[in-house]
mmCIF file of the N, C-alpha and C atoms, coordinates in Angstrom:
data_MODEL
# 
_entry.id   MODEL 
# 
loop_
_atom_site.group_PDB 
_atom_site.id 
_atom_site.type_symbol 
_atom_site.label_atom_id 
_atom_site.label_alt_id 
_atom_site.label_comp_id 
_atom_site.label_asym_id 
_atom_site.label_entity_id 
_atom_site.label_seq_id 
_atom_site.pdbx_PDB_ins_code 
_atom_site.Cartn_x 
_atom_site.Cartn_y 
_atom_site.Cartn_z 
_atom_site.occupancy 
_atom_site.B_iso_or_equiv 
_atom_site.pdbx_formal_charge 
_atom_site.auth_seq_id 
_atom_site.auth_comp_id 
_atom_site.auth_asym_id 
_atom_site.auth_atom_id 
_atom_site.pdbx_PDB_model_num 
ATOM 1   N N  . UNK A 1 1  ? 139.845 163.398 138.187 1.00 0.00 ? 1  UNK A N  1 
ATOM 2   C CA . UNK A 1 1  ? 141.153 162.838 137.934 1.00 0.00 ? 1  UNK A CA 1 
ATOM 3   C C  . UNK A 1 1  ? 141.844 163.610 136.807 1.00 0.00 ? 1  UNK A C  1 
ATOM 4   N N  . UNK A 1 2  ? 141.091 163.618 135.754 1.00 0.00 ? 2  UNK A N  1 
ATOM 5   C CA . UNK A 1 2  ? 141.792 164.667 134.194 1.00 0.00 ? 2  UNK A CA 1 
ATOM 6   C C  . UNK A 1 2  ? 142.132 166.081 134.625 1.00 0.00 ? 2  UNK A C  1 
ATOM 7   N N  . UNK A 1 3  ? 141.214 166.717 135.930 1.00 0.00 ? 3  UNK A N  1 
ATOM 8   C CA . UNK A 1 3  ? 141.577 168.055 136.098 1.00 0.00 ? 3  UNK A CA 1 
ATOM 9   C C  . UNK A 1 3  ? 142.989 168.178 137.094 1.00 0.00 ? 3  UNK A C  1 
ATOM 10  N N  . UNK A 1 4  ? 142.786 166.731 137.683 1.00 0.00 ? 4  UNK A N  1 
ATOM 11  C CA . UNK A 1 4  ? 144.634 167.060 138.688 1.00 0.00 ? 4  UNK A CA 1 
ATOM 12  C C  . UNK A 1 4  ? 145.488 167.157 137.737 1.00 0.00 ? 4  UNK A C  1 
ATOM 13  N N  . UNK A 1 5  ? 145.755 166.142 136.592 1.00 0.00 ? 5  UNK A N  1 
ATOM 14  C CA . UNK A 1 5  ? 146.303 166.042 135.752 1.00 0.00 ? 5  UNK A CA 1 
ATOM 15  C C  . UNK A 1 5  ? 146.692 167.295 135.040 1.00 0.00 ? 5  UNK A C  1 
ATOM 16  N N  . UNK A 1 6  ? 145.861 167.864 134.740 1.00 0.00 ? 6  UNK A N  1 
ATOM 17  C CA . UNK A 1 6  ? 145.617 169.339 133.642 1.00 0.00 ? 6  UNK A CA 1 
ATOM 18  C C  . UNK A 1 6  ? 146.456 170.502 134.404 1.00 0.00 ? 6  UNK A C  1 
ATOM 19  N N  . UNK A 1 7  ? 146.053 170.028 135.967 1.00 0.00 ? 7  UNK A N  1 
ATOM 20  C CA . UNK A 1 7  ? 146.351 170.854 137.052 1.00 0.00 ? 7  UNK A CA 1 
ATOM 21  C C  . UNK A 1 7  ? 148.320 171.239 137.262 1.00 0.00 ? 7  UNK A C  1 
ATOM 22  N N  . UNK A 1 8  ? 148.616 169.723 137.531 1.00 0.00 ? 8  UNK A N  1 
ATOM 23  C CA . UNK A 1 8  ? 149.326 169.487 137.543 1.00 0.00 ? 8  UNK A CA 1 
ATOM 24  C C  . UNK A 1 8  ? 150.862 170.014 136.212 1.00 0.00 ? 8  UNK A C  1 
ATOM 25  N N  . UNK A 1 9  ? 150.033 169.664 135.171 1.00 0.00 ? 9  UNK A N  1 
ATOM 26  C CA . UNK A 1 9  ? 150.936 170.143 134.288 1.00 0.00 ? 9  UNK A CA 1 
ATOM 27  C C  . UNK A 1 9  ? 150.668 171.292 134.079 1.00 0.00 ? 9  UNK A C  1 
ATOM 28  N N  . UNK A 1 10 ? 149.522 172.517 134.485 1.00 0.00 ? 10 UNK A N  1 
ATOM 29  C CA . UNK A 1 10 ? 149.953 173.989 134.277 1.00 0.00 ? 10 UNK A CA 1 
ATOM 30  C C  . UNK A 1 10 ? 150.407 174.645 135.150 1.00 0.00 ? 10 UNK A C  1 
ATOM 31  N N  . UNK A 1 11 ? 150.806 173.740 136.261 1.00 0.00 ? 11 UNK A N  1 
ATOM 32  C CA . UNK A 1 11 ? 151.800 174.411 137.356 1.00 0.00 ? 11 UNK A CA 1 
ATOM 33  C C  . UNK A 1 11 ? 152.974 174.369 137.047 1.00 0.00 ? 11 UNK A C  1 
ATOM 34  N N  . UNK A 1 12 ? 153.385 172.792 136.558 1.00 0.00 ? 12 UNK A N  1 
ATOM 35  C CA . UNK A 1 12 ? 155.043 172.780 136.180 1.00 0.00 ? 12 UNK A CA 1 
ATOM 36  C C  . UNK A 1 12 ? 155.020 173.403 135.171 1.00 0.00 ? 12 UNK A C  1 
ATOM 37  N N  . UNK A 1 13 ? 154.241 173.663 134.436 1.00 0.00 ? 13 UNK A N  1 
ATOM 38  C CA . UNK A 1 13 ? 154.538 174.669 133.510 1.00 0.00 ? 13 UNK A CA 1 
ATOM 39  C C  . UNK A 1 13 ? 155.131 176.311 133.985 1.00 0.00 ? 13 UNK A C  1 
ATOM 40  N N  . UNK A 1 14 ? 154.386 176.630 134.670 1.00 0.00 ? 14 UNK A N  1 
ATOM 41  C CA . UNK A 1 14 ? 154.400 177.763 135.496 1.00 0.00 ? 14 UNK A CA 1 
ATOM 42  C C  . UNK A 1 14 ? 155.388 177.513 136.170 1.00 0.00 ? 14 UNK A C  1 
ATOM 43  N N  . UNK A 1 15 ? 155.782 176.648 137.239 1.00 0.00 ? 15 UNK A N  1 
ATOM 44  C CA . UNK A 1 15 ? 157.309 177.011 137.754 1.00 0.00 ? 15 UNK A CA 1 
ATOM 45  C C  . UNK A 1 15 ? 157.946 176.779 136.947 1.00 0.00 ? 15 UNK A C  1 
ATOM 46  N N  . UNK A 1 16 ? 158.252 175.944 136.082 1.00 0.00 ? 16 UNK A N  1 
ATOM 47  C CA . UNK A 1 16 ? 159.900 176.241 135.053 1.00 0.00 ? 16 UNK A CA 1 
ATOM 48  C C  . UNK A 1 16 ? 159.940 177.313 134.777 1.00 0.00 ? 16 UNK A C  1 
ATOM 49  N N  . UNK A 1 17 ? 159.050 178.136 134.509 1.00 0.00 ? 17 UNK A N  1 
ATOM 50  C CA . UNK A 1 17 ? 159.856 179.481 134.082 1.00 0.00 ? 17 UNK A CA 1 
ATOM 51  C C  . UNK A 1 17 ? 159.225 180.671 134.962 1.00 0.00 ? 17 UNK A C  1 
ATOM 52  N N  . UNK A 1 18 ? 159.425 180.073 136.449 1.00 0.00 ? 18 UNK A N  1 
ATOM 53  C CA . UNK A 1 18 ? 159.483 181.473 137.224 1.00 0.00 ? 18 UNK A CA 1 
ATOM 54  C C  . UNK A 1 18 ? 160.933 182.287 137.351 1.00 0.00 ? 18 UNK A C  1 
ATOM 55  N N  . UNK A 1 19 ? 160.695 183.112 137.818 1.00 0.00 ? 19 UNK A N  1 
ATOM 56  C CA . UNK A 1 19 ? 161.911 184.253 137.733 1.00 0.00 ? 19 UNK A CA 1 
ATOM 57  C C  . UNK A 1 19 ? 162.580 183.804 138.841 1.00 0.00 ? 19 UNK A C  1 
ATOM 58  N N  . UNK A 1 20 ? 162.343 183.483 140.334 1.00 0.00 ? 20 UNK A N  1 
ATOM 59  C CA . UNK A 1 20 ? 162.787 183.678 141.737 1.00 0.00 ? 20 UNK A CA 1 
ATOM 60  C C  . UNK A 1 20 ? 161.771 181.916 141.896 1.00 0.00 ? 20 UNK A C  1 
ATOM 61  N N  . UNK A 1 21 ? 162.734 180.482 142.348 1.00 0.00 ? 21 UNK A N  1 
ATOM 62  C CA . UNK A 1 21 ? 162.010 179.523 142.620 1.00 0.00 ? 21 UNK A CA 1 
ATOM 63  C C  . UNK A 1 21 ? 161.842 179.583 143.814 1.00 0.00 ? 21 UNK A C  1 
ATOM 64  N N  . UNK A 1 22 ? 162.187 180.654 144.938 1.00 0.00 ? 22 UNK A N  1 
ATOM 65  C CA . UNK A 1 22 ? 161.953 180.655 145.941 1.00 0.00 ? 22 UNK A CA 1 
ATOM 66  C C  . UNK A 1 22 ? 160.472 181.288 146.434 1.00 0.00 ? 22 UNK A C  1 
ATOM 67  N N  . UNK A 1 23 ? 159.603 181.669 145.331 1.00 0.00 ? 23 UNK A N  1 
ATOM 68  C CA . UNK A 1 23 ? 158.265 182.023 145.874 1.00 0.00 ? 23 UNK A CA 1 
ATOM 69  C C  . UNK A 1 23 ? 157.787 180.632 145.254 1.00 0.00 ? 23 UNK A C  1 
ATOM 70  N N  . UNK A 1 24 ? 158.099 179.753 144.551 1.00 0.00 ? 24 UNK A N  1 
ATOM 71  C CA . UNK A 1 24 ? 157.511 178.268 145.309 1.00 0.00 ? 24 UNK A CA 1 
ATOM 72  C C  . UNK A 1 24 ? 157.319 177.608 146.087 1.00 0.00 ? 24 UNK A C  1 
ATOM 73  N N  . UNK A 1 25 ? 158.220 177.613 147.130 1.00 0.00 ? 25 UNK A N  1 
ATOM 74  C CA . UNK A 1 25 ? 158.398 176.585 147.977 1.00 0.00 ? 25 UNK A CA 1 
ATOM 75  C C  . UNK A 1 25 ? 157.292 177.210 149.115 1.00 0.00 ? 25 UNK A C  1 
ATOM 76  N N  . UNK A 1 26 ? 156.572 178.477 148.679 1.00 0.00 ? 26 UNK A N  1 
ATOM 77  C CA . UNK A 1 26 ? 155.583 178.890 149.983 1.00 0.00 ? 26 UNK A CA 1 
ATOM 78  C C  . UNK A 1 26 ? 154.632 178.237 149.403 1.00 0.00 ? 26 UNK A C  1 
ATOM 79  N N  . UNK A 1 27 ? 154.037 177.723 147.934 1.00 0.00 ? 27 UNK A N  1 
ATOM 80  C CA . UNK A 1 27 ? 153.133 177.319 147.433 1.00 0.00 ? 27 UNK A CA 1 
ATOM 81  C C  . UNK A 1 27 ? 153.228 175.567 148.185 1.00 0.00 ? 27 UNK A C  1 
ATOM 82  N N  . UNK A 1 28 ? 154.588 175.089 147.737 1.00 0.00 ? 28 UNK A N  1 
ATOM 83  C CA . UNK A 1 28 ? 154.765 173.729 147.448 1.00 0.00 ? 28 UNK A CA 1 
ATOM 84  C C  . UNK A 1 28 ? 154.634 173.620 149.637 1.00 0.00 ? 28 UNK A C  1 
ATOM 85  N N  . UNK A 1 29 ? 154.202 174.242 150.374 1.00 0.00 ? 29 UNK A N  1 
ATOM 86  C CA . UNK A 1 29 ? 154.215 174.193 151.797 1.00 0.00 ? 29 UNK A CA 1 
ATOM 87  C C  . UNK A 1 29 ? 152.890 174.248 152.650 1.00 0.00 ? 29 UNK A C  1 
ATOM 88  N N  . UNK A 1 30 ? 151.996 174.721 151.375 1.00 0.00 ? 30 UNK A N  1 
ATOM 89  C CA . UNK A 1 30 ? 150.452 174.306 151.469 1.00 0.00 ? 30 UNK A CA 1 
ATOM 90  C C  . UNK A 1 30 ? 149.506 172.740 151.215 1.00 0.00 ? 30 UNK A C  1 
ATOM 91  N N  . UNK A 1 31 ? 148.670 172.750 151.661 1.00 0.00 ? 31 UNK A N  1 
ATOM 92  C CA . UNK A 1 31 ? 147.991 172.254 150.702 1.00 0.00 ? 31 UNK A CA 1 
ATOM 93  C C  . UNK A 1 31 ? 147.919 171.401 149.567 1.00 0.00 ? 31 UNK A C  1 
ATOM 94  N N  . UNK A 1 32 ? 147.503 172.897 148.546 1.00 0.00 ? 32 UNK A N  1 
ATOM 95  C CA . UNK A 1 32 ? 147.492 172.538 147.388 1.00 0.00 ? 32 UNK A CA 1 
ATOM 96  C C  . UNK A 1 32 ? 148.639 172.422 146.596 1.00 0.00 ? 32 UNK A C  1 
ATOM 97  N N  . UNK A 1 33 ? 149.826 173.327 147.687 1.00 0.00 ? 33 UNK A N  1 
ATOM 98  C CA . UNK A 1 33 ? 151.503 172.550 146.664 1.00 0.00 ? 33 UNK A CA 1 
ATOM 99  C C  . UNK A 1 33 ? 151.561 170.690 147.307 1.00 0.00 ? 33 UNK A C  1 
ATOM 100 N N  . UNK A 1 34 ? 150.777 170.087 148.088 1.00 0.00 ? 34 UNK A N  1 
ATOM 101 C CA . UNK A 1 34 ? 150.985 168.511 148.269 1.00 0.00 ? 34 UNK A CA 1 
ATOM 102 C C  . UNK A 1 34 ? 150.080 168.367 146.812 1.00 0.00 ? 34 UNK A C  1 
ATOM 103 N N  . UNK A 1 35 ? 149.449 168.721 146.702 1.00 0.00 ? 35 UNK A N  1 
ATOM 104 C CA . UNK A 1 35 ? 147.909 168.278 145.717 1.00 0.00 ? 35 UNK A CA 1 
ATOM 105 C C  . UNK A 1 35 ? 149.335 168.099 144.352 1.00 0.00 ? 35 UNK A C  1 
ATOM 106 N N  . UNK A 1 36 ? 149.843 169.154 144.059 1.00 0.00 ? 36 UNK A N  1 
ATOM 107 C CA . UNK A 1 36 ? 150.636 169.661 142.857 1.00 0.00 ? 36 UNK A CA 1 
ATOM 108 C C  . UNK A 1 36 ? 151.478 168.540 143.071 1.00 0.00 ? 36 UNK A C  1 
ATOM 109 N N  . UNK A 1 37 ? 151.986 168.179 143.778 1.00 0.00 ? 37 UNK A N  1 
ATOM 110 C CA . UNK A 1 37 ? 153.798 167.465 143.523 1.00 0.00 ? 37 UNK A CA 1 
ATOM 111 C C  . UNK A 1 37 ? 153.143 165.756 143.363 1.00 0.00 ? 37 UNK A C  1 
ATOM 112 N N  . UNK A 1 38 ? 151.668 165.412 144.011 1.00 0.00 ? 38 UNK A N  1 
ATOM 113 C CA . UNK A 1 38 ? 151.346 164.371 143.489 1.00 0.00 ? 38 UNK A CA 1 
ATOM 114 C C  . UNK A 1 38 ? 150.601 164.338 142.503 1.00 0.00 ? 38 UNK A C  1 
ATOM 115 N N  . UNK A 1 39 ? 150.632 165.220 141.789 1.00 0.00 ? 39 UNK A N  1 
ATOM 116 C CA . UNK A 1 39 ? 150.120 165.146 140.523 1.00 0.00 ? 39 UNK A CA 1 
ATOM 117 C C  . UNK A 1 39 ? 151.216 164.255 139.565 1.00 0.00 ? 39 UNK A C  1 
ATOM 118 N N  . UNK A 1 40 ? 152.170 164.116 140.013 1.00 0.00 ? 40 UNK A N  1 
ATOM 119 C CA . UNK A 1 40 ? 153.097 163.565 138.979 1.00 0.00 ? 40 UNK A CA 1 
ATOM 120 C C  . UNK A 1 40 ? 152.524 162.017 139.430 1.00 0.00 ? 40 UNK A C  1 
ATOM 121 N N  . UNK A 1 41 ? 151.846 161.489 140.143 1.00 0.00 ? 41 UNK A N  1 
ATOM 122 C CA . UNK A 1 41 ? 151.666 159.967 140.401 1.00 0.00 ? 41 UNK A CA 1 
ATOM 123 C C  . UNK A 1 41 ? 150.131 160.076 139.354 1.00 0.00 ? 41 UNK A C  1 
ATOM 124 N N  . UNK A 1 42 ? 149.176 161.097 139.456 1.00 0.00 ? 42 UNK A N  1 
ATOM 125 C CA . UNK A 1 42 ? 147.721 160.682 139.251 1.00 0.00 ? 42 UNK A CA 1 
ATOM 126 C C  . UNK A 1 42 ? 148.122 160.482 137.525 1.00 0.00 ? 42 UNK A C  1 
ATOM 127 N N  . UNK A 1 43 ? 148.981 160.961 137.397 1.00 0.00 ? 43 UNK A N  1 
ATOM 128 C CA . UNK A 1 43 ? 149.049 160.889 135.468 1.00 0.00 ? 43 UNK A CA 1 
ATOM 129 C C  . UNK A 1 43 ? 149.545 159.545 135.408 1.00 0.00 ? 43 UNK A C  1 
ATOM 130 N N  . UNK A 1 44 ? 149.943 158.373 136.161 1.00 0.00 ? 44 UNK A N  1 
ATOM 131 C CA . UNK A 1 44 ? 150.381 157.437 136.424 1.00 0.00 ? 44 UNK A CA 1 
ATOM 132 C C  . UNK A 1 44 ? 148.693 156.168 136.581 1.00 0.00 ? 44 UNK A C  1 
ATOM 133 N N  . UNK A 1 45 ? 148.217 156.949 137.465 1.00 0.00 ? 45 UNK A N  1 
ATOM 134 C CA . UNK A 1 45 ? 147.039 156.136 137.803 1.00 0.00 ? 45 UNK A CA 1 
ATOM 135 C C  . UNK A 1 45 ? 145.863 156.193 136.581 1.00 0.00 ? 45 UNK A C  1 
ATOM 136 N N  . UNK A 1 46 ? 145.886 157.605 135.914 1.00 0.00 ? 46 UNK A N  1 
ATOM 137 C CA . UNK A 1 46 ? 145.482 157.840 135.210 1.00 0.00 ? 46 UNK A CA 1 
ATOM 138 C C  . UNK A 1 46 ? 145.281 156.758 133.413 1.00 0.00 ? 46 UNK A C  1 
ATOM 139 N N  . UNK A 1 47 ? 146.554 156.541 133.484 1.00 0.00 ? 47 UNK A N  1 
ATOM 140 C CA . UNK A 1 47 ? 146.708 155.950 132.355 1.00 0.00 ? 47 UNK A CA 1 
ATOM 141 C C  . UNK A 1 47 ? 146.589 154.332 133.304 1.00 0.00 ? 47 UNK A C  1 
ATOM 142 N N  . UNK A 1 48 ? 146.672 154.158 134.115 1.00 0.00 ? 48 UNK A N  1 
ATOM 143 C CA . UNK A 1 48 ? 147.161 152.624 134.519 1.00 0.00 ? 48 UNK A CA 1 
ATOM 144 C C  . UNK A 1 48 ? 145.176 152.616 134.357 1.00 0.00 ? 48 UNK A C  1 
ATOM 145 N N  . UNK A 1 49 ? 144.219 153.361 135.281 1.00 0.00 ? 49 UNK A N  1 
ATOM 146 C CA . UNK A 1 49 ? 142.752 153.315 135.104 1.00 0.00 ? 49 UNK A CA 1 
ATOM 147 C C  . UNK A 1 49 ? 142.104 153.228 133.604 1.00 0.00 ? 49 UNK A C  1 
ATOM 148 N N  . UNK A 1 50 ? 142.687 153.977 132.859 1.00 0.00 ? 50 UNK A N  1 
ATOM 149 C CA . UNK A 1 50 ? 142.529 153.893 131.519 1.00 0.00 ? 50 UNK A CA 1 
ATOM 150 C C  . UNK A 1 50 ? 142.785 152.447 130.684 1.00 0.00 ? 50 UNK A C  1 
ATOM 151 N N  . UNK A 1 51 ? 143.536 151.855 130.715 1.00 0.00 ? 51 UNK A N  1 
ATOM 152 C CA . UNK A 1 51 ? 144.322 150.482 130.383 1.00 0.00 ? 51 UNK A CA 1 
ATOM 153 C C  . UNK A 1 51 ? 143.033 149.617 131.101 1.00 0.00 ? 51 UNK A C  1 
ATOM 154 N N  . UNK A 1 52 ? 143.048 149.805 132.165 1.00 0.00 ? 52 UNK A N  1 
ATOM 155 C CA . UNK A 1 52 ? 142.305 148.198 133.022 1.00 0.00 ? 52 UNK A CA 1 
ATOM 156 C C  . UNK A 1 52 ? 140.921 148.543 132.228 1.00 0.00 ? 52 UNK A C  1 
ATOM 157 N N  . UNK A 1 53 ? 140.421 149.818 132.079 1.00 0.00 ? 53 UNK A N  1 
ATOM 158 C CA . UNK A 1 53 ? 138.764 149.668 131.865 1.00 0.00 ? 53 UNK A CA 1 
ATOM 159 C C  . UNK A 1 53 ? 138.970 149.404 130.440 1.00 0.00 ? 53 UNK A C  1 
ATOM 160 N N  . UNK A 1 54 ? 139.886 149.735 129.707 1.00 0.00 ? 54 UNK A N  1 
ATOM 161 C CA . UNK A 1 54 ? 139.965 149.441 127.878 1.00 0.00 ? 54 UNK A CA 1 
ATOM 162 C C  . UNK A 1 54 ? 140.243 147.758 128.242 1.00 0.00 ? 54 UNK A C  1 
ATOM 163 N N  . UNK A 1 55 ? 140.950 147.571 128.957 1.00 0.00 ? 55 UNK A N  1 
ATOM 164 C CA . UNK A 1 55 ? 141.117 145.868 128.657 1.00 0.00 ? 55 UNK A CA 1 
ATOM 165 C C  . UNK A 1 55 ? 139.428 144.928 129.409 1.00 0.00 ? 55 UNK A C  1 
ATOM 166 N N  . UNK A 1 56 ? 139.279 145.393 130.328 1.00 0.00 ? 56 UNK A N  1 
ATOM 167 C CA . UNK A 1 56 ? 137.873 144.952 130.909 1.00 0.00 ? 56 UNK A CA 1 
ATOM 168 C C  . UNK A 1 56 ? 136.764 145.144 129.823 1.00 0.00 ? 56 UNK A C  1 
ATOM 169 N N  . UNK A 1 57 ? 136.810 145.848 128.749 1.00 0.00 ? 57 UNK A N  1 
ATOM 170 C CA . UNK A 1 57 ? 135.586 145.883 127.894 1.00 0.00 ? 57 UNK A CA 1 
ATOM 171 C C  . UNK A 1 57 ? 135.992 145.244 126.643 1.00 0.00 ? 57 UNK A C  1 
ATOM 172 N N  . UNK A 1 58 ? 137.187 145.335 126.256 1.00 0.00 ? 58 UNK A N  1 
ATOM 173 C CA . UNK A 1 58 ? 137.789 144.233 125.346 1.00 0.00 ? 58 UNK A CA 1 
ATOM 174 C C  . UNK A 1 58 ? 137.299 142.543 125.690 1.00 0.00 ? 58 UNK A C  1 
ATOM 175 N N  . UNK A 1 59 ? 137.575 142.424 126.928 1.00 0.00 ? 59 UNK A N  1 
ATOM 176 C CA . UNK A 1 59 ? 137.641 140.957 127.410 1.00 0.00 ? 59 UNK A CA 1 
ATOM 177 C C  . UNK A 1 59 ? 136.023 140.856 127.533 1.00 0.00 ? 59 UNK A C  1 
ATOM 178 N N  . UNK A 1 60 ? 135.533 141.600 127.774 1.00 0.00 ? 60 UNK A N  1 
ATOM 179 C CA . UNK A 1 60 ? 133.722 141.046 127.937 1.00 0.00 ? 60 UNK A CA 1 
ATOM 180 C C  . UNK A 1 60 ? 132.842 141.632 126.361 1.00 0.00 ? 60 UNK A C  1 
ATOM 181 N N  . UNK A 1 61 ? 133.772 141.932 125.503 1.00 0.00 ? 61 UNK A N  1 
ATOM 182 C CA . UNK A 1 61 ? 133.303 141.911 124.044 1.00 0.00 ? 61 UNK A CA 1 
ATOM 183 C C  . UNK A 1 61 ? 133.985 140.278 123.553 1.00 0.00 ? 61 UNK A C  1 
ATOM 184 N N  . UNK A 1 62 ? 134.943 140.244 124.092 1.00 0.00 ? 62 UNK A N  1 
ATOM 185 C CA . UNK A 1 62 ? 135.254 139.111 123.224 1.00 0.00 ? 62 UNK A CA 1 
ATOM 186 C C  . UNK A 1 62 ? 135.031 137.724 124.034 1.00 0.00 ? 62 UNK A C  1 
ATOM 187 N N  . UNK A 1 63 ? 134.790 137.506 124.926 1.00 0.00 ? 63 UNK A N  1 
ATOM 188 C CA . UNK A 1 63 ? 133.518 136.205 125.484 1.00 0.00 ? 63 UNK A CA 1 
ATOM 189 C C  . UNK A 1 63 ? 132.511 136.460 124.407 1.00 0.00 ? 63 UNK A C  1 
ATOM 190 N N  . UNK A 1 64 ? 131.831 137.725 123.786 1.00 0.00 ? 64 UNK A N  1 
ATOM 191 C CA . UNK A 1 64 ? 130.739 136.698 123.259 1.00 0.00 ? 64 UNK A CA 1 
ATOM 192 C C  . UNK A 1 64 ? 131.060 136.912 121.662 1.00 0.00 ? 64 UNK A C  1 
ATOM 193 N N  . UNK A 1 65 ? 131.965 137.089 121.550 1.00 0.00 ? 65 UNK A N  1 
ATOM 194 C CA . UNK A 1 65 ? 132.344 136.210 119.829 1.00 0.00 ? 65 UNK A CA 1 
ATOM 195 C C  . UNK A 1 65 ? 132.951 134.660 120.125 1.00 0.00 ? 65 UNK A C  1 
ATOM 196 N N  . UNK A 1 66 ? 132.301 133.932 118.978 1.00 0.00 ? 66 UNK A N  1 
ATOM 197 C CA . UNK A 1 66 ? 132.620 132.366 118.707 1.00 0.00 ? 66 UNK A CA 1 
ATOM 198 C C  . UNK A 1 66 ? 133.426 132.440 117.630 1.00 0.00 ? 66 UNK A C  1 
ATOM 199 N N  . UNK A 1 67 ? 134.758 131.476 117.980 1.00 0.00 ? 67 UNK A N  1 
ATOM 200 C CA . UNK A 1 67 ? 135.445 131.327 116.712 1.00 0.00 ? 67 UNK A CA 1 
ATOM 201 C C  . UNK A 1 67 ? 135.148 130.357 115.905 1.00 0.00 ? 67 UNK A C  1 
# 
């Protein structure tokens, strides 16, 4: 999941500053240009997966404290 992510942002990195955006769209017509353009959702899932397992270990630390 961290490497789509990683993935993801050293591509858009890489197209903003291509010279000609038209040797993208042979990338973005593969494959791995579908893999790339949903990379903008996994940084989404990413943090939403992150949140549920930080709150799931919060909530089963704090069942066993007594106030």
């Amino acid at each position: 999941m961290i490497s789509w992510v990683i993935y993801g942002h050293t591509y858009m990195l890489v197209a903003f500053s291509a010279e000609n955006p038209l040797h993208l769209s042979v990338l973005l017509a593969s494959r791995i240009g579908v893999m790339v353009e949903m990379a903008f959702y996994s940084v989404d899932v990413f943090f939403f997966l992150g949140g549920f397992f930080a709150a799931f270990v919060l909530v089963k630390k704090l069942k066993n404290v007594s106030i």
